[in-house]
py3Dmol code that shows the C-alpha trace and the ligand (Angstrom):
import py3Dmol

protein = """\
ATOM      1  CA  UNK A   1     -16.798 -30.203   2.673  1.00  0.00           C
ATOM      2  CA  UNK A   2     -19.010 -27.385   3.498  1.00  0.00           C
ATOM      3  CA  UNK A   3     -16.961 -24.849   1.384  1.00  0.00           C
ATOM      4  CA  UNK A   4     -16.055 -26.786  -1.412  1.00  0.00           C
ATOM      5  CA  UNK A   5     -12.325 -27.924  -1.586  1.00  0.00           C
ATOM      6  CA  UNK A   6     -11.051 -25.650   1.492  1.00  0.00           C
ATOM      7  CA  UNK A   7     -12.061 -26.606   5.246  1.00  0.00           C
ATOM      8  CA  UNK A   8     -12.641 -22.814   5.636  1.00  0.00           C
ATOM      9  CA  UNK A   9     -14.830 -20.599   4.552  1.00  0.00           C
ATOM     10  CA  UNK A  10     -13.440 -18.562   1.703  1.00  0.00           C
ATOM     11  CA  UNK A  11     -13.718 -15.326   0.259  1.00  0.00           C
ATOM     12  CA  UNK A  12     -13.562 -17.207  -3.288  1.00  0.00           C
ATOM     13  CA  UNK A  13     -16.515 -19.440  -2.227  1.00  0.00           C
ATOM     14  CA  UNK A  14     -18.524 -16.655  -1.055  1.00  0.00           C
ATOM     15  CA  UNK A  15     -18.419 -14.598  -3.586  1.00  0.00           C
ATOM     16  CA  UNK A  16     -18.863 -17.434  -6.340  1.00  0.00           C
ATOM     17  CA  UNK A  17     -21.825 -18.288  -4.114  1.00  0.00           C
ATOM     18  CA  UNK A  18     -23.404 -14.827  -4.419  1.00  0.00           C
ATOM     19  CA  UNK A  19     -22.621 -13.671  -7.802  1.00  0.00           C
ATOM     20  CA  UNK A  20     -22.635 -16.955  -9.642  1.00  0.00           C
ATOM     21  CA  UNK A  21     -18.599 -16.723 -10.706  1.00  0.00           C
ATOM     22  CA  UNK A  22     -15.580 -15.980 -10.046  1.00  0.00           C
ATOM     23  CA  UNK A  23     -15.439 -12.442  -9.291  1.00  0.00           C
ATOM     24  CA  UNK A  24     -12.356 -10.514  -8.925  1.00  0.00           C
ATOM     25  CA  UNK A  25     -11.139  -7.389  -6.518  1.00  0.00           C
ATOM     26  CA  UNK A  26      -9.338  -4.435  -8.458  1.00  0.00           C
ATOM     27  CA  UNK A  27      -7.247  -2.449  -5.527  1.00  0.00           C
ATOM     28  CA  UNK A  28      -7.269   1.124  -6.250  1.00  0.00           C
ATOM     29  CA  UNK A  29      -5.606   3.894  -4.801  1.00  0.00           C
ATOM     30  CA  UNK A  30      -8.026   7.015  -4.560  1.00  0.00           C
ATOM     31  CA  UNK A  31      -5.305   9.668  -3.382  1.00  0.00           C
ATOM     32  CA  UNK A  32      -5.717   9.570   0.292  1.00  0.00           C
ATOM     33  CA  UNK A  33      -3.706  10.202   3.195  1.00  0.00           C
ATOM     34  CA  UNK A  34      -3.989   8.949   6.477  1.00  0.00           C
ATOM     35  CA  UNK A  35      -4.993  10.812  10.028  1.00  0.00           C
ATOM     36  CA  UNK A  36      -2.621   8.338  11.617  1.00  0.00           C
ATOM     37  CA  UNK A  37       0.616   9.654   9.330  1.00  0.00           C
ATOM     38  CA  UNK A  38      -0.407  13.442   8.494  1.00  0.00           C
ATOM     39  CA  UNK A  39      -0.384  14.413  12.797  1.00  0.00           C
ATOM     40  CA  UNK A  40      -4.355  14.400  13.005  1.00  0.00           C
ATOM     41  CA  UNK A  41      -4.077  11.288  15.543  1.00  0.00           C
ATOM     42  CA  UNK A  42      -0.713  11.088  15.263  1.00  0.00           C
ATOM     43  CA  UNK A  43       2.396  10.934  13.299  1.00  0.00           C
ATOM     44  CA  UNK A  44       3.910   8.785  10.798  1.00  0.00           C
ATOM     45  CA  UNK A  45       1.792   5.560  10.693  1.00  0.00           C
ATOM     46  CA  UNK A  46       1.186   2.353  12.179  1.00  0.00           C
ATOM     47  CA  UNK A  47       4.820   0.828  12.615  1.00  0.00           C
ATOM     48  CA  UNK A  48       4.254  -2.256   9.738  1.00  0.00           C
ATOM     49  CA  UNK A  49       2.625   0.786   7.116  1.00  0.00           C
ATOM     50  CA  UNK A  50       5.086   1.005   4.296  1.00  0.00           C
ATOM     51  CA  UNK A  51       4.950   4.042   2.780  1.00  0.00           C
ATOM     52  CA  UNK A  52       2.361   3.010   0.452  1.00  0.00           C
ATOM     53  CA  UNK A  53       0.142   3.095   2.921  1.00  0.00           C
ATOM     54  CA  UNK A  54      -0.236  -0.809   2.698  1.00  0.00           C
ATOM     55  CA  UNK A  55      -1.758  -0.958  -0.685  1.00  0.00           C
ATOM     56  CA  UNK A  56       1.568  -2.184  -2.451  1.00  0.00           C
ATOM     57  CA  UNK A  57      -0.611  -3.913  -4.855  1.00  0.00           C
ATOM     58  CA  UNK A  58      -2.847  -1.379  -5.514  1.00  0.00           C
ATOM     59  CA  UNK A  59      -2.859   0.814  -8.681  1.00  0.00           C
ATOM     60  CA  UNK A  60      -1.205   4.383  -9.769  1.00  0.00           C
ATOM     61  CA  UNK A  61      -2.514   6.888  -7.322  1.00  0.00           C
ATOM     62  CA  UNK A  62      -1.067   9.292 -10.276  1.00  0.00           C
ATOM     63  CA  UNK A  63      -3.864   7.646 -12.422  1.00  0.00           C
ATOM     64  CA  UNK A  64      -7.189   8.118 -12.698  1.00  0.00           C
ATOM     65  CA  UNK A  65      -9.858   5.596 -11.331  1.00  0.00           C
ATOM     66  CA  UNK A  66     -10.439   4.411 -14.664  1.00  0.00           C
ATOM     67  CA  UNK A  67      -6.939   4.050 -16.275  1.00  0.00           C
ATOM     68  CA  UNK A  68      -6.098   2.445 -13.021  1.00  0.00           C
ATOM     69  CA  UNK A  69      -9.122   0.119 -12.907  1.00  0.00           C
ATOM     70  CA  UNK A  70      -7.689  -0.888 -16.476  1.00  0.00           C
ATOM     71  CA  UNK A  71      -4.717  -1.673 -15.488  1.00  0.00           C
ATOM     72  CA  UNK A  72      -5.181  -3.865 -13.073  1.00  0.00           C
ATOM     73  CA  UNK A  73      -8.078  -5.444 -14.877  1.00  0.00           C
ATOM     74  CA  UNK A  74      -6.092  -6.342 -18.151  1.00  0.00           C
ATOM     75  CA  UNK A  75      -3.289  -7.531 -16.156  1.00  0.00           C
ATOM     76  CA  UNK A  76      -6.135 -10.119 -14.300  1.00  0.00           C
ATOM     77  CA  UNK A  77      -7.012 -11.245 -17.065  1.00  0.00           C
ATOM     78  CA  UNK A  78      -3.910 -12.832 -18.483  1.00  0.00           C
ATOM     79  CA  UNK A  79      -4.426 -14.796 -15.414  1.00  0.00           C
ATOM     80  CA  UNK A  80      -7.939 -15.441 -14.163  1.00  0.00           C
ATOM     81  CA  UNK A  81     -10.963 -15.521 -16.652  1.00  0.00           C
ATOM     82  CA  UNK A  82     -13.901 -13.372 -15.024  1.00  0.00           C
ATOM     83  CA  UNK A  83     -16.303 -10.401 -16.024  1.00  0.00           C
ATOM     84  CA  UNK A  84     -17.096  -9.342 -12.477  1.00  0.00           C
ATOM     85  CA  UNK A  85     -15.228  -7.182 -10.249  1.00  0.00           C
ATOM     86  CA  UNK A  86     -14.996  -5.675  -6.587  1.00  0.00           C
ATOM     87  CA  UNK A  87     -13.339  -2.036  -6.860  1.00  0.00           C
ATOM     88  CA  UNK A  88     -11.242  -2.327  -3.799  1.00  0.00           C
ATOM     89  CA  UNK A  89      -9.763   1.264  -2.457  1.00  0.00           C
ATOM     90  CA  UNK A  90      -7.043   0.200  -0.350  1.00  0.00           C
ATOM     91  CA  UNK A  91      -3.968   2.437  -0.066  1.00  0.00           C
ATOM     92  CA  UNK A  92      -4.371   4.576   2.856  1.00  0.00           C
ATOM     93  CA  UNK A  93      -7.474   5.968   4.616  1.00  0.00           C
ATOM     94  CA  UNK A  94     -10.114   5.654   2.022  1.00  0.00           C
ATOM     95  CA  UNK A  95     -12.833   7.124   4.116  1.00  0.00           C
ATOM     96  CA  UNK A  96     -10.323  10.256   5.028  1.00  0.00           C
ATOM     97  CA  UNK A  97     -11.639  13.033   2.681  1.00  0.00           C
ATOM     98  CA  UNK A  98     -14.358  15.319   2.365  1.00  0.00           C
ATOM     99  CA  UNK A  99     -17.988  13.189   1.492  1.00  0.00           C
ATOM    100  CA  UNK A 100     -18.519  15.403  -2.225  1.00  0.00           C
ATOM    101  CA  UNK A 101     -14.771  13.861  -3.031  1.00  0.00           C
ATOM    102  CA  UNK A 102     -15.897  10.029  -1.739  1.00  0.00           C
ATOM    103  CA  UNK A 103     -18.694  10.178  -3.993  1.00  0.00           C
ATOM    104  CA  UNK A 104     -16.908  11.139  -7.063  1.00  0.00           C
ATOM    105  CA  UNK A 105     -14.726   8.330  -6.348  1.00  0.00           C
ATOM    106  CA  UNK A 106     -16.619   5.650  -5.437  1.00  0.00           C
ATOM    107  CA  UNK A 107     -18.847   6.372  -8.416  1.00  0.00           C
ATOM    108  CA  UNK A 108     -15.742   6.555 -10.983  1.00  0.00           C
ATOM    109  CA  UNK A 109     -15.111   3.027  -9.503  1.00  0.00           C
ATOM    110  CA  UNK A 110     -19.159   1.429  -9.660  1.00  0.00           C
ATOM    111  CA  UNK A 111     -19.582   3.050 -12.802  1.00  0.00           C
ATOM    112  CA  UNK A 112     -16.428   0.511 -14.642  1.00  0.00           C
ATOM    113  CA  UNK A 113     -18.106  -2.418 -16.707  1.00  0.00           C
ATOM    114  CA  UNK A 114     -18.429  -5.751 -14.965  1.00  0.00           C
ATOM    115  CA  UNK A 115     -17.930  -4.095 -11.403  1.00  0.00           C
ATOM    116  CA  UNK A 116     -20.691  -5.435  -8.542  1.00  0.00           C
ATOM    117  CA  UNK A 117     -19.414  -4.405  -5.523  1.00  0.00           C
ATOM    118  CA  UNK A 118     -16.885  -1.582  -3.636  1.00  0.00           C
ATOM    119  CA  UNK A 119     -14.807  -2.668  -0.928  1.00  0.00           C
ATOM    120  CA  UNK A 120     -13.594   0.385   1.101  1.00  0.00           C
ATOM    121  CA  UNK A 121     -10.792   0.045   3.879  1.00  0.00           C
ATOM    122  CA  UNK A 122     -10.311   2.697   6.279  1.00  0.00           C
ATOM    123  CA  UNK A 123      -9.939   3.275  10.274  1.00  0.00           C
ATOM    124  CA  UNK A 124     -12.643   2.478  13.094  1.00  0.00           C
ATOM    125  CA  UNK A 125     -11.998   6.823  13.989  1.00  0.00           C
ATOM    126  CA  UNK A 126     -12.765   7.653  10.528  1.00  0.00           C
ATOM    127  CA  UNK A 127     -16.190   6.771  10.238  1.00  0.00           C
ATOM    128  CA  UNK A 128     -18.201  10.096  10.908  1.00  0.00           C
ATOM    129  CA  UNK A 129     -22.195  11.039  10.668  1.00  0.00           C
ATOM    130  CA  UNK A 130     -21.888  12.405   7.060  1.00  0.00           C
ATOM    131  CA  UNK A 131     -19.162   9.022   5.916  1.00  0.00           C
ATOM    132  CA  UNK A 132     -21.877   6.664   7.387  1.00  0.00           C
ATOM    133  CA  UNK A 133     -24.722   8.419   5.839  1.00  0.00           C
ATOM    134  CA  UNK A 134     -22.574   8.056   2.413  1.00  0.00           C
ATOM    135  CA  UNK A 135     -21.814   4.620   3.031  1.00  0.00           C
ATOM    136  CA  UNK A 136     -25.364   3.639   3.667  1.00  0.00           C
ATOM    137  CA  UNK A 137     -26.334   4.713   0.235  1.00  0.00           C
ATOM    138  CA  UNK A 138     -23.784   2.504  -1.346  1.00  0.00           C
ATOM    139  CA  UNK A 139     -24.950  -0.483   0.985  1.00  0.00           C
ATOM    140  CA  UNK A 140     -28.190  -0.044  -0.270  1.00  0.00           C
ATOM    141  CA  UNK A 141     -26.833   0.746  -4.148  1.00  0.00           C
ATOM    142  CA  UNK A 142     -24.448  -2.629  -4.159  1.00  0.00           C
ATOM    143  CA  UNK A 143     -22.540  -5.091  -2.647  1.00  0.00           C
ATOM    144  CA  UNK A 144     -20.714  -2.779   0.254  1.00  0.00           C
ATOM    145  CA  UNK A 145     -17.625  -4.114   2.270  1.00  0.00           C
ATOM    146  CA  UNK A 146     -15.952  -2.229   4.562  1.00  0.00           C
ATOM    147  CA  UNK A 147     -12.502  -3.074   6.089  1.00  0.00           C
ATOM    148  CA  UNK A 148     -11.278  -1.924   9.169  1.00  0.00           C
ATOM    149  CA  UNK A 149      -7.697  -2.399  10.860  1.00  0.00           C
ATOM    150  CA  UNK A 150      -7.519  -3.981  14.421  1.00  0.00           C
ATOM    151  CA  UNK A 151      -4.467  -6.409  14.493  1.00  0.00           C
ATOM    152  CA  UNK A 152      -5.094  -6.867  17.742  1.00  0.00           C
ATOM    153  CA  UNK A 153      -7.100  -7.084  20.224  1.00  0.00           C
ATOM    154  CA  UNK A 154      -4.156  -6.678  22.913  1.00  0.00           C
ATOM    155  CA  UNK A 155      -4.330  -2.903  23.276  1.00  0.00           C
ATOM    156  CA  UNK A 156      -0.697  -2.458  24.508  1.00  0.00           C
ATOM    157  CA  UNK A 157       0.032  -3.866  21.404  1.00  0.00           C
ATOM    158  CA  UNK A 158      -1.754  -1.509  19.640  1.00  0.00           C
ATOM    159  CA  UNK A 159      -0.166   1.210  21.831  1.00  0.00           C
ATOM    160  CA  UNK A 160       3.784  -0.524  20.640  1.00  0.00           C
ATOM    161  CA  UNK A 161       2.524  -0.385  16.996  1.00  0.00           C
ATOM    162  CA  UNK A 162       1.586   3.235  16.725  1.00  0.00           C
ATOM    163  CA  UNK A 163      -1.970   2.385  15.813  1.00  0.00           C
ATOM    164  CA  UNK A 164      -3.443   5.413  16.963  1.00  0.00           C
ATOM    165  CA  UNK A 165      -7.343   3.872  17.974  1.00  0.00           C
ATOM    166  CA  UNK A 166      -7.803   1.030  21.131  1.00  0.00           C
ATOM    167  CA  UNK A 167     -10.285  -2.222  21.075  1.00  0.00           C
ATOM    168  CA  UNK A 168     -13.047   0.192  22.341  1.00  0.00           C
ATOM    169  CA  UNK A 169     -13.280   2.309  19.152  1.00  0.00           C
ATOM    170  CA  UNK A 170     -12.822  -0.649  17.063  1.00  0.00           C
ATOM    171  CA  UNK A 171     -16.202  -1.988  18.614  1.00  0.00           C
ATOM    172  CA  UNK A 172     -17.575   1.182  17.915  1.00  0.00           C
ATOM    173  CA  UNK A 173     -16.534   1.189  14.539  1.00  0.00           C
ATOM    174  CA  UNK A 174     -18.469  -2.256  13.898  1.00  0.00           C
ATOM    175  CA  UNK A 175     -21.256  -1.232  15.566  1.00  0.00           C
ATOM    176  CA  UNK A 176     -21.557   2.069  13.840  1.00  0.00           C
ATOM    177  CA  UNK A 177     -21.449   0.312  10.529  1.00  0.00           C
ATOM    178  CA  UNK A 178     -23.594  -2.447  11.104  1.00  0.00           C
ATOM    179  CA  UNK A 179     -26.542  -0.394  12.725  1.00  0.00           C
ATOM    180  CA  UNK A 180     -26.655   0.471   8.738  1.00  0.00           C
ATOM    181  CA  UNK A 181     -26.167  -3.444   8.194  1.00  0.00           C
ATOM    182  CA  UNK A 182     -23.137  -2.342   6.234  1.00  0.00           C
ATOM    183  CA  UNK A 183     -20.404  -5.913   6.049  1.00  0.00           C
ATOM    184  CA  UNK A 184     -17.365  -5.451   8.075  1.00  0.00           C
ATOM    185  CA  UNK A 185     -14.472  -6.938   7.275  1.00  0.00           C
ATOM    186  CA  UNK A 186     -11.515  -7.243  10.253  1.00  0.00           C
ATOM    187  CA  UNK A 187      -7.904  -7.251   9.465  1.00  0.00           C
ATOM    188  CA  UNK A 188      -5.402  -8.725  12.175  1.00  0.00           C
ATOM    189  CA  UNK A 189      -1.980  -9.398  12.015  1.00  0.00           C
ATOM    190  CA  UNK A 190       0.306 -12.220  14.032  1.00  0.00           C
ATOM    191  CA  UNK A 191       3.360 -12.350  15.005  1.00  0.00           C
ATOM    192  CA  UNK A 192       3.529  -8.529  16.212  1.00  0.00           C
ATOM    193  CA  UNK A 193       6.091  -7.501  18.508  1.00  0.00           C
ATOM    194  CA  UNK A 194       6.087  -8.939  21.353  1.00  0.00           C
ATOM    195  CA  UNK A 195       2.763 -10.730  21.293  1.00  0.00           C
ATOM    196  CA  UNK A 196       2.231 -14.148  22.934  1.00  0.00           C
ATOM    197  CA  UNK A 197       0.022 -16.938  21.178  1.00  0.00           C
ATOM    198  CA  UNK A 198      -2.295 -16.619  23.860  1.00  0.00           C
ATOM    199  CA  UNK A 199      -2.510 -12.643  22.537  1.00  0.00           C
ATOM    200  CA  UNK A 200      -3.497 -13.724  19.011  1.00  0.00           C
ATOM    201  CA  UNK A 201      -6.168 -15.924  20.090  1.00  0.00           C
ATOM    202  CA  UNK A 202      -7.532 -13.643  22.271  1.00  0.00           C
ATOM    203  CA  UNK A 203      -7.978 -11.260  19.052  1.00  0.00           C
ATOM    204  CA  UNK A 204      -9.524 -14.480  17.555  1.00  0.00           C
ATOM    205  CA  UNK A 205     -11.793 -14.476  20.527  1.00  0.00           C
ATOM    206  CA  UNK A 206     -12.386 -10.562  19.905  1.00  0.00           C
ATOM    207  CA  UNK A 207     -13.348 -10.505  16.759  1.00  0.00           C
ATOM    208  CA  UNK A 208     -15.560 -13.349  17.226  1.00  0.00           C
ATOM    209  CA  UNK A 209     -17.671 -11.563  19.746  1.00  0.00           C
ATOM    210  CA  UNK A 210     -18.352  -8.603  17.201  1.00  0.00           C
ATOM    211  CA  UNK A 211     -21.022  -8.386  14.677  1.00  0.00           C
ATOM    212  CA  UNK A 212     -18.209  -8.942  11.357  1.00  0.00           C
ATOM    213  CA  UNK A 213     -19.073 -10.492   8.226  1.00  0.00           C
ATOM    214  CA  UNK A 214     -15.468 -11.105   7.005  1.00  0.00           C
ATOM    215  CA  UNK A 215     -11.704 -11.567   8.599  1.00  0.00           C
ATOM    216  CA  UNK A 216      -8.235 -11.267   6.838  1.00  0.00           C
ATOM    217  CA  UNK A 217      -5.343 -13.192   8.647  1.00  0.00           C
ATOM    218  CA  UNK A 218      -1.938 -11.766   7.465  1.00  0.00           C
ATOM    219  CA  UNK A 219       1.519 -12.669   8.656  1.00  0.00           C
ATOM    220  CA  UNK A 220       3.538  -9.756  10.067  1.00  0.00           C
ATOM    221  CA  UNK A 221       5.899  -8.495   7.494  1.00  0.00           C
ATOM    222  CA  UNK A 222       8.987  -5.885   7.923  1.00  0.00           C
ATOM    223  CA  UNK A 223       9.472  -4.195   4.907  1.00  0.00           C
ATOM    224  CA  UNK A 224      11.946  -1.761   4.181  1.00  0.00           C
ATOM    225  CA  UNK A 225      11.510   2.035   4.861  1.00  0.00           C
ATOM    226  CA  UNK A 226       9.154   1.494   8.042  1.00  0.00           C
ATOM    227  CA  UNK A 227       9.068   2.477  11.441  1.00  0.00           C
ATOM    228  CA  UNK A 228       9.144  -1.461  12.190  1.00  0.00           C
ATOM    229  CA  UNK A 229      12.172  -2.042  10.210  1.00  0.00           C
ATOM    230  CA  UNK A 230      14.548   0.912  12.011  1.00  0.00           C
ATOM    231  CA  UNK A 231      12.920  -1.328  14.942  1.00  0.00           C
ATOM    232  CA  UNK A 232      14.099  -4.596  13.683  1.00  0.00           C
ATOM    233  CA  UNK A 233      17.458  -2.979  12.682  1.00  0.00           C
ATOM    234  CA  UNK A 234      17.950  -2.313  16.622  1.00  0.00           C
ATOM    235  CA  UNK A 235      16.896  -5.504  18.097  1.00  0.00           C
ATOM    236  CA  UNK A 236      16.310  -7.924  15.418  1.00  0.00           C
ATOM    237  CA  UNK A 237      14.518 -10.701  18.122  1.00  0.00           C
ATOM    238  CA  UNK A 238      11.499  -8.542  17.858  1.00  0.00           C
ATOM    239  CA  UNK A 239      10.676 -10.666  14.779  1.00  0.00           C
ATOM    240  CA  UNK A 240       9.914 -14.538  15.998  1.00  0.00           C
ATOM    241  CA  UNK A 241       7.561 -16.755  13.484  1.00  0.00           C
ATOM    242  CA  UNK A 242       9.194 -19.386  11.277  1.00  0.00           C
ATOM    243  CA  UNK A 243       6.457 -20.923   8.920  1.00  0.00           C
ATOM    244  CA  UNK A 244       5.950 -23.252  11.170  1.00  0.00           C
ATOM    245  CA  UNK A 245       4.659 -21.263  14.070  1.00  0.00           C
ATOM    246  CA  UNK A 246       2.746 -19.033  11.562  1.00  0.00           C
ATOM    247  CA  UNK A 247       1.215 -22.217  10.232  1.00  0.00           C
ATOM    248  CA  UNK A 248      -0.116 -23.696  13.467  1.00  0.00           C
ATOM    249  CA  UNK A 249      -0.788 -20.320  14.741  1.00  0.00           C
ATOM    250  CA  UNK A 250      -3.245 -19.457  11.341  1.00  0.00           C
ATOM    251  CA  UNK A 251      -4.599 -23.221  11.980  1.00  0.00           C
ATOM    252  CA  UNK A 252      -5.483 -22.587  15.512  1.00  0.00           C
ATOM    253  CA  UNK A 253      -7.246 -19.375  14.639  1.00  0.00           C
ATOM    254  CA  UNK A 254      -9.527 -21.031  11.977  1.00  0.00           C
ATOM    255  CA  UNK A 255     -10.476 -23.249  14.184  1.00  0.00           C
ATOM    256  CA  UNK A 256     -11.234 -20.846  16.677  1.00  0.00           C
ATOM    257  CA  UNK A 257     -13.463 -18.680  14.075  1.00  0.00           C
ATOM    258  CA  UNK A 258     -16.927 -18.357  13.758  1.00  0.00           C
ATOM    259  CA  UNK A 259     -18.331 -20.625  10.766  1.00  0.00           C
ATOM    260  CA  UNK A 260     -19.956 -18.105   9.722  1.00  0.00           C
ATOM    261  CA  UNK A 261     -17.303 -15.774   9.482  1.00  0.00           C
ATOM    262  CA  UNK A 262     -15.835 -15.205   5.310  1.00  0.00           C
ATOM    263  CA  UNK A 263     -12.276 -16.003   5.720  1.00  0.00           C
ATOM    264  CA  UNK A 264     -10.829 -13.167   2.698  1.00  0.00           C
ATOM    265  CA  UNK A 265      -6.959 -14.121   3.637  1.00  0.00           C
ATOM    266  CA  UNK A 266      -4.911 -16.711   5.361  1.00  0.00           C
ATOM    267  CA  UNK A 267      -1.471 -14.930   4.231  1.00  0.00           C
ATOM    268  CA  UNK A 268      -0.257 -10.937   3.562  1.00  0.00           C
ATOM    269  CA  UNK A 269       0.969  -9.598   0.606  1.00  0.00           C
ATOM    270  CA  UNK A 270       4.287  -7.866   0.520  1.00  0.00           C
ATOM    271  CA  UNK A 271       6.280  -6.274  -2.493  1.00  0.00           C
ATOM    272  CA  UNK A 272       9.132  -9.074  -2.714  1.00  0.00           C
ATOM    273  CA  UNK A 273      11.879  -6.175  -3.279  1.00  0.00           C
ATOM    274  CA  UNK A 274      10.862  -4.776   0.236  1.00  0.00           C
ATOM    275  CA  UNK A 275      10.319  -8.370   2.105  1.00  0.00           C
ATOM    276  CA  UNK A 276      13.005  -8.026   5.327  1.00  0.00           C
ATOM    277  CA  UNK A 277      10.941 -10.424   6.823  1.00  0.00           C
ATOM    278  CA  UNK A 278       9.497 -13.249   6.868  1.00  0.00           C
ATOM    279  CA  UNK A 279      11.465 -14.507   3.530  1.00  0.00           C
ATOM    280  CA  UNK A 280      10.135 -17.723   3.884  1.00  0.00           C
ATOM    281  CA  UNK A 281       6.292 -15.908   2.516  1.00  0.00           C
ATOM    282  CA  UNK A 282       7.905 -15.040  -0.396  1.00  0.00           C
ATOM    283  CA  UNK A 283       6.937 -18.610  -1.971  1.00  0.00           C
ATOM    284  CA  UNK A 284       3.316 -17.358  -1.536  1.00  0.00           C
ATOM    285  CA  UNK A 285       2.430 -20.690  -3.644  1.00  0.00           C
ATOM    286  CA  UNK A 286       4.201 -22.842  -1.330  1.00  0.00           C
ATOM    287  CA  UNK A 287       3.014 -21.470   1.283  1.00  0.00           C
ATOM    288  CA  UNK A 288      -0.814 -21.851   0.852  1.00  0.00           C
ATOM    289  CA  UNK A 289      -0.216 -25.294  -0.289  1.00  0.00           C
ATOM    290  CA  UNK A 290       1.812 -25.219   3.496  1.00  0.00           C
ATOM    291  CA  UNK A 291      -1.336 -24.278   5.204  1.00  0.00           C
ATOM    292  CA  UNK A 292      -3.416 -26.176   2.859  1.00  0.00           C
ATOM    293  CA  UNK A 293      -1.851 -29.504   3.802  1.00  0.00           C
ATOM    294  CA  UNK A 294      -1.216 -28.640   7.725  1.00  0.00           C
ATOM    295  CA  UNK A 295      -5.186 -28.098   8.006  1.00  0.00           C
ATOM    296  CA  UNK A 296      -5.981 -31.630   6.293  1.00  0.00           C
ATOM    297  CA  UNK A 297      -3.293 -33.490   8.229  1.00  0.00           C
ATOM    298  CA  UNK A 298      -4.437 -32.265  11.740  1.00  0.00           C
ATOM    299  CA  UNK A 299      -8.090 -32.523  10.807  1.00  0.00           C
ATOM    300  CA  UNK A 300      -8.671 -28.806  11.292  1.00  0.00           C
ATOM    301  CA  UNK A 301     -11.644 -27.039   9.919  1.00  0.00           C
ATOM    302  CA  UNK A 302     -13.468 -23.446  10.414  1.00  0.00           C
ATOM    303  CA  UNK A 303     -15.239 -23.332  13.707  1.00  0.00           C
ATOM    304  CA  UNK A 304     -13.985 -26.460  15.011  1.00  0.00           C
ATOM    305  CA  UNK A 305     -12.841 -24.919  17.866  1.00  0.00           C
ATOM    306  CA  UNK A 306     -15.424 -22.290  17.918  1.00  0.00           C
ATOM    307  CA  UNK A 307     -17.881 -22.838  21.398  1.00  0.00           C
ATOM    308  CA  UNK A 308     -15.049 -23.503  23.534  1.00  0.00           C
ATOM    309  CA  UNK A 309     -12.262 -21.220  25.120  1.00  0.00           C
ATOM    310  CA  UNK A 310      -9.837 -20.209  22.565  1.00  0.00           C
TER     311      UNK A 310
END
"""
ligand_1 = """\
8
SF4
S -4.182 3.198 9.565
Fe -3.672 2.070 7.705
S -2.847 3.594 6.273
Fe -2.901 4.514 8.326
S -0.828 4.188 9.107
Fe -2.095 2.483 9.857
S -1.882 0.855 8.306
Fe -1.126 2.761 7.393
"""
view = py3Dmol.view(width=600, height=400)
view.addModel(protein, "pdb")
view.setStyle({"model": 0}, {"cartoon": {"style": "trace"}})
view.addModel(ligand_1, "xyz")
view.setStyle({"model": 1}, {"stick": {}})
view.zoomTo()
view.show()
């Protein structure tokens, strides 16, 4: 295996690669908003956002960087055993503020013991002159990532799900960000509304074709108290994967992807209290294992696929 015991290449892998061990990410919540909720782009959120502006897992945003990096960290380590740590802020729009408040924040989070990189997720349209400049000293200060939200390539999708940017600014996003050589990580969703298979590998195909360092599959999930779920409420056929589908769906994508891609997820993370759908995920466990076992069966590995029309 060319990634040790997965036939993908893993964010786990990478990152014992670089840093010698396992090395854990800490999601924070720095406070923000989001242009896409407060009416600066538009109003109330990508359909799927929950109102935690998808960082269910992350800490306190009543807390400050440092309680909350504590937190999370002692709670890690009943679990995992590691001294290294990537401060993740992901609630919200963590590029959304002024530059003088980033700083302070980014700092509070590279200044905690044992941490060696930030990972910063935020919108392809919030990426100005001054936010690049500020992420360029970080790339050049530690181990940067930067995640950005596409979903989809399919930009009538993106139009259904409220996401407030097209495919165009996404590319601009990347390239923005990687003039600076700054890693870019892609998230994309399937099983969105109304999207074909042939939609989700076209994303595949997409993302591919851009200069990205890192991808994160997720499943679509309803959750309560979202846009998505008054949606679902209406016309409940809007939601269509069983595991299975998802399962050969996620198979046919890794094979599809670019070896040299870092694959950071193959599955979402929802609060189980607010999982409407899919409650088949909510066996996270089981479900790796799932995918685990479907890509061995069927012989399927990272970039199998990859020179040939997806
Ligand atoms: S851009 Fe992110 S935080 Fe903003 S509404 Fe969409 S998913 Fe939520």
């Amino acid at each position: 295996m060319l990634w040790g015991d997965k036939p993908y290449y893993s964010l786990d892998y990478f990152l014992k690669k670089t840093f010698g061990e396992k090395v854990m990410k800490i999601t924070l919540d720095g406070g923000f908003t989001c242009p896409n909720r407060d009416g600066k782009i538009a109003f109330g959120g990508c359909t799927f956002c929950s109102s935690r502006g998808s960082g269910e897992f992350a800490g306190n945003r009543l807390k400050s960087i440092h309680d909350q990096f504590l937190d999370q960290k002692n709670m890690m380590k009943k679990k995992w055993k590691s001294n290294k740590y990537i401060a993740y802020f992901q609630a919200y729009t963590n590029t959304y503020a002024p530059v003088e408040y980033l700083k302070k924040l980014y700092d509070e989070a590279l200044n905690e013991e044992g941490v060696v990189g930030i990972s910063i997720g935020t919108r392809p349209d919030c990426l100005s002159d001054d936010v690049i400049k500020l992420l360029s000293y970080y790339n050049n200060k530690t181990f940067l990532t930067v995640e950005l939200g596409l979903q989809t390539s399919n930009d009538h999708t993106g139009k259904l799900i409220n996401r407030g940017h097209d495919s165009k600014c996404f590319e601009k996003g990347v390239k923005k960000l990687r003039e600076h050589n700054i890693n870019v990580v892609t998230h994309v969703i399937f099983g969105l509304p109304y999207e074909t298979e042939k939609d989700m590998m076209e994303t595949v195909r997409f993302s591919n074709n851009l200069d990205i360092q890192g991808i994160k599959y997720h499943l679509l999930y309803i959750v309560k108290n979202t846009k998505l779920y008054s949606e679902y409420l209406k016309n409940p056929s809007i939601y269509t994967l069983t595991k299975e589908k998802y399962i050969e769906i996620l198979g046919k994508a890794i094979s599809y992807t670019n070896p040299n891609i870092v694959i950071h997820r193959i599955t979402g993370d929802a609060k189980r209290e607010d999982i409407v759908e899919p409650l088949w995920s909510i066996k996270k466990w089981e479900l790796l294992n799932s995918i685990h076992h479907y890509l061995n069966e069927n012989n399927l590995y990272q970039g199998k696929f990859f020179n040939t029309n997806a």
